[in-house]
C-alpha positions as CSV (number, residue, x, y, z in Angstrom):
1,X,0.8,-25.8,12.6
2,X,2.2,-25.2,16.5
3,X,1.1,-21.9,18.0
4,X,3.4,-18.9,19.2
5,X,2.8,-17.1,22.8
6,X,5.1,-14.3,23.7
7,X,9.0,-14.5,22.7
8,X,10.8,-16.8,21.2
9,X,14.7,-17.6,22.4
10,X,15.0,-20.1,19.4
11,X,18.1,-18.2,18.7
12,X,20.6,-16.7,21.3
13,X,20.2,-13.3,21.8
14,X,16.9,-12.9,20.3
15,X,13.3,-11.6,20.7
16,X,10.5,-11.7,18.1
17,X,7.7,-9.1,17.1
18,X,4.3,-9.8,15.0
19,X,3.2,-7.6,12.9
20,X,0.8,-7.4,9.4
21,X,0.8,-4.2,6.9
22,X,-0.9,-5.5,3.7
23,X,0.3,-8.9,1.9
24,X,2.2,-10.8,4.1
25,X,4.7,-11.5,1.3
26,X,5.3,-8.0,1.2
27,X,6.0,-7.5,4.4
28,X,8.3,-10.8,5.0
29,X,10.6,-9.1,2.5
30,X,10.4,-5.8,3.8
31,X,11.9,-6.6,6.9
32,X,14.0,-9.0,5.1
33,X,16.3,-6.2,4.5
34,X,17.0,-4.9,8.0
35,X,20.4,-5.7,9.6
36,X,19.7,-7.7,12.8
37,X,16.9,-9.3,11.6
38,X,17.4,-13.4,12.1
39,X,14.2,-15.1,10.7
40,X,10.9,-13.9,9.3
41,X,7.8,-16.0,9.3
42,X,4.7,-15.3,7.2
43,X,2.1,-16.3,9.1
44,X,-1.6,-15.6,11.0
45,X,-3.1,-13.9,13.7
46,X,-5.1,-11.7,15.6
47,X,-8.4,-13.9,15.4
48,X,-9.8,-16.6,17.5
49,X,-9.9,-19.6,15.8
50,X,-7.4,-22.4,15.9
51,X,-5.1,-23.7,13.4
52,X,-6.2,-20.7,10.6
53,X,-5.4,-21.7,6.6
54,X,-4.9,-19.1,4.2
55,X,-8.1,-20.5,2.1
56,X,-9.8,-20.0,5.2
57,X,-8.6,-16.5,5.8
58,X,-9.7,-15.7,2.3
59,X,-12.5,-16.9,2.1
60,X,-13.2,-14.8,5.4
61,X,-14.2,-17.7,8.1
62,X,-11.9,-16.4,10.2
63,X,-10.8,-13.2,12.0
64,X,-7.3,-13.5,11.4
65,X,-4.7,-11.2,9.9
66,X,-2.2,-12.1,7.3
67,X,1.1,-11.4,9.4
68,X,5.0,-11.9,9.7
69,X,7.0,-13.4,13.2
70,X,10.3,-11.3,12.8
71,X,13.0,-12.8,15.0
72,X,15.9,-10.6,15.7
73,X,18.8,-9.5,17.6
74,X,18.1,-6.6,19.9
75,X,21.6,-5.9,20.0
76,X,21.8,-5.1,16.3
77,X,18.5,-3.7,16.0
78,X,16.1,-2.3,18.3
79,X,12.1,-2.6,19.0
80,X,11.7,1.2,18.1
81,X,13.6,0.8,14.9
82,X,11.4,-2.1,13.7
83,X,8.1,-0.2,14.5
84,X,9.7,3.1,13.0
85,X,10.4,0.6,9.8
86,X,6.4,-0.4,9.9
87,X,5.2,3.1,9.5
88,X,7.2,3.1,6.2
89,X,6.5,-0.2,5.0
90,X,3.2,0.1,4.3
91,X,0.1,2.9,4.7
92,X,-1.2,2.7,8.4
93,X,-4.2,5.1,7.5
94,X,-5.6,2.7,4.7
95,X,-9.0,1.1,6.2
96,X,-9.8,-2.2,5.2
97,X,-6.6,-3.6,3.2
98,X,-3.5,-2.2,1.6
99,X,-3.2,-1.1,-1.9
100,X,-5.3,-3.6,-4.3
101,X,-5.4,-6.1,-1.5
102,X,-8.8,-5.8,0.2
103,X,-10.0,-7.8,3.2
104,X,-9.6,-7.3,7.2
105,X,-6.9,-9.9,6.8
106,X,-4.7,-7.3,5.0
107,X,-5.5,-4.6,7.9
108,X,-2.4,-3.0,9.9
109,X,-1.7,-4.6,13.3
110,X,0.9,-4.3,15.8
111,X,0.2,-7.7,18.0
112,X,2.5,-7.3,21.4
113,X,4.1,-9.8,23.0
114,X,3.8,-7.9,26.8
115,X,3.8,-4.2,28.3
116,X,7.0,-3.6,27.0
117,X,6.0,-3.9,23.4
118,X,2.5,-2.5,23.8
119,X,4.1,1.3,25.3
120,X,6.5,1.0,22.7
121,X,4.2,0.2,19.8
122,X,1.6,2.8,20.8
123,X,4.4,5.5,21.3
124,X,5.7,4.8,17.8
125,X,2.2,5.6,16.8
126,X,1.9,8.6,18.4
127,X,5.3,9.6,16.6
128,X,4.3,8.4,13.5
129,X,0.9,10.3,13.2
130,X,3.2,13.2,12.7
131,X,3.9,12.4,9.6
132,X,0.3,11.1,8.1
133,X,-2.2,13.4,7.3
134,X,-4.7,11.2,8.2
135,X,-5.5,9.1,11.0
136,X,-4.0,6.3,11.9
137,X,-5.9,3.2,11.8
138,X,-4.0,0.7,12.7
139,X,-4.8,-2.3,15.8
140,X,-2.2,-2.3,18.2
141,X,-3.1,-5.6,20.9
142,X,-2.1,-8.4,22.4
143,X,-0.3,-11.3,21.0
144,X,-2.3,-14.4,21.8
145,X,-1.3,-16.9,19.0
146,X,0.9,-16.7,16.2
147,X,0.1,-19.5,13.2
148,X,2.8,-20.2,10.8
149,X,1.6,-20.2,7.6
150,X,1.7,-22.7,4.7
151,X,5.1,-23.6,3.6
152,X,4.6,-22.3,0.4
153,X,3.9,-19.1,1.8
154,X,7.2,-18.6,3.6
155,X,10.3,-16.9,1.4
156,X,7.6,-16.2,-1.3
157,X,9.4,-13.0,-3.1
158,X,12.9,-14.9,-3.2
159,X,11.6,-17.8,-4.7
160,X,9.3,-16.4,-6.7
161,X,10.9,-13.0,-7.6
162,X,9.4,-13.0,-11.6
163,X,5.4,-14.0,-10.7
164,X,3.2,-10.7,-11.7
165,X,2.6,-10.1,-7.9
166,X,6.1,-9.6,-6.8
167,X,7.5,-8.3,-10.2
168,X,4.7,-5.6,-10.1
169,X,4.0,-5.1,-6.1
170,X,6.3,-5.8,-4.3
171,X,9.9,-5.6,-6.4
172,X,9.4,-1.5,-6.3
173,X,8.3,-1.6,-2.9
174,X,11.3,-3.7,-1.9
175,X,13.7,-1.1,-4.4
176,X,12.3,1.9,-2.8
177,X,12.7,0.4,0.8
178,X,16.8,-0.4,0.0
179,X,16.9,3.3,-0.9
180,X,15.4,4.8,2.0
181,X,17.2,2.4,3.9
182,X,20.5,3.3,2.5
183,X,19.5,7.2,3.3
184,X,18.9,5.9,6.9
């Protein structure tokens, strides 16, 4: 697997975000949705140890979070709208997991690629808390590595659309987030 520091200009006119709410297969497919989004990548980060595998992530020998690389056109979409997305895409005040998915590697995490992101992800959070009762638990820090996950990881709802996990999980989630979406 190669390593990700900071943006990426694969495509013109692009910059990229990492992020994890929950399942990263949720996630991928949440943002899926959003107009000016160019790529998503399920993938790991946030922990220290080189070339993470998702047994290894399970298994907990490594400090790493399940997360997505969303590449996108700034243009079409902007950094705040893609962190005001992440407050509704999953629950932020959850501690240790999200929904039936327990495990640090399932914990919310904003990962910033610079200043830029880091003032903009921690005044989303600020904004957001407004509308949680409870506290906000999520990490907001810097972006040291980004892993790609396993290939069979990547485009999992799409290809997979039927499986009990994404017929059950994240098919509603993915149905609710196309109406709210559509309310804009």
């Amino acid at each position: 697997m190669e390593s990700y520091a900071g943006h990426n200009k694969a495509m013109s006119n692009s910059s990229s975000l990492v992020l994890g709410g929950g399942c990263f297969w949720c996630t991928e497919a949440a943002y899926k949705l959003l107009p000016g989004v160019q790529a998503v990548t399920s993938g790991y980060a946030g922990g220290a140890e080189d070339n993470p595998t998702y047994e290894m992530i399970c298994a907990h020998r490594t400090s790493h979070a399940e997360v997505i690389k969303i590449v996108y056109d700034p243009t079409v979409v902007s950094l705040e709208k893609l962190l005001e997305f992440f407050w509704k895409v999953h629950d932020p005040t959850q501690v240790g997991g999200q929904g039936n998915d327990h495990g640090s590697q399932y914990r919310s995490i904003i990962l910033c690629a610079g200043a830029e992101q880091q003032a903009a992800a921690e005044k989303s959070k600020v904004v957001a808390q407004q509308t949680f009762e409870d506290p906000i638990t999520t990490e907001i820090g810097p972006l040291e590595k980004f892993w790609p996950g396993e290939d069979y990881h990547q485009d999992y709802f799409a290809k997979h659309p039927a499986e009990g996990y994404c017929a059950y999980v994240i098919a509603p989630k993915v149905k609710k987030l196309k109406t709210v979406l559509a309310g804009k």
